[in-house]
C-alpha positions, -999 to +999 in steps of 0.1 A: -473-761+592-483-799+585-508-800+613-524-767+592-519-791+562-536-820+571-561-799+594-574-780+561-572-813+539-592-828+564-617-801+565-622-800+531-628-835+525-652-834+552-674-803+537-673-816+505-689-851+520-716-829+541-719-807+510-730-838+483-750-857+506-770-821+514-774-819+477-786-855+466-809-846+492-826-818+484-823-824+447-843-852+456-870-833+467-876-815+432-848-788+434-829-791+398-798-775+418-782-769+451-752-740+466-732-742+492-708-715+501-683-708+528-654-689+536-619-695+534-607-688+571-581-659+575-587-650+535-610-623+515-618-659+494-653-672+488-659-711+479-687-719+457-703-751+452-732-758+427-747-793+428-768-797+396-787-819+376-773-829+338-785-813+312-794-779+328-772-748+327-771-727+359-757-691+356-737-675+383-734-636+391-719-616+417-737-586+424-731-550+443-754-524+461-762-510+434-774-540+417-746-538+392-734-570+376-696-577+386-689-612+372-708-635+354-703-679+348-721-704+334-717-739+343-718-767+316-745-782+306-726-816+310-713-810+348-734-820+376-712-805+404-690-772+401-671-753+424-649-723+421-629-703+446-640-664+447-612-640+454-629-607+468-596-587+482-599-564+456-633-553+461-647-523+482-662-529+514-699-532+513-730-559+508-725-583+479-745-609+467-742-645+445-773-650+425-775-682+413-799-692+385-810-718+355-836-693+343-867-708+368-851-711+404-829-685+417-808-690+450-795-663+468-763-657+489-759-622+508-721-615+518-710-588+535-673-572+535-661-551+557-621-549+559-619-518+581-615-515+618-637-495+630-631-456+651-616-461+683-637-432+696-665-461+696-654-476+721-663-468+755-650-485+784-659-495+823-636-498+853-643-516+886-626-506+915 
């Protein structure tokens, strides 16, 4: 259970290093914001990371098929980095997306869910004799 510990801590510092020197990066090259997102391993948990400049507002929705708005955020003025752990278990299976947004750029992340296993009757097998 420690080596899990310090494996995840480890992780996490690590991604969060990659994740801020992506960001200066491309912010530098006249994006006013950046996302990263990954999964949590084993989990139906999303983490989001928004690198921003000050003084803008960035808006963040989750979406459905259907185009249907499921959760909405805005990030403070004031911050220039937010992040925010997504907890999906209790949503259907399906395509999902984060749309991320200060009213001029928009960045995109698809996610698909699919909990199910599928039909055994799928599966068709070989055997060499």
């Amino acid at each position: 259970m420690k080596k899990q510990v310090r494996n995840f801590a480890l992780a996490l510092v690590a991604g969060l290093f990659t994740f801020t020197a992506v960001s200066a990066t491309e912010l530098a090259e006249g994006k006013t914001f950046d996302v990263g997102m990954y999964r949590v391993v084993n989990t139906m948990k999303i983490n989001v990371m928004i690198a921003k400049e000050q003084g803008n507002w960035v808006e963040i929705r989750l979406k459905n098929e259907k185009n249907e708005t499921i959760y909405v955020e805005v990030v403070n003025r004031k911050a220039t980095q937010f992040a925010k752990k997504f907890d999906l278990q209790g949503l259907e299976d399906g395509k999902y997306r984060f749309e991320i947004s200060n009213g001029k750029e928009t960045i995109t992340k698809e996610i698909n869910l699919q909990t199910k296993l599928p039909d055994v009757s799928e599966y068709r097998t070989v055997e060499v004799k």
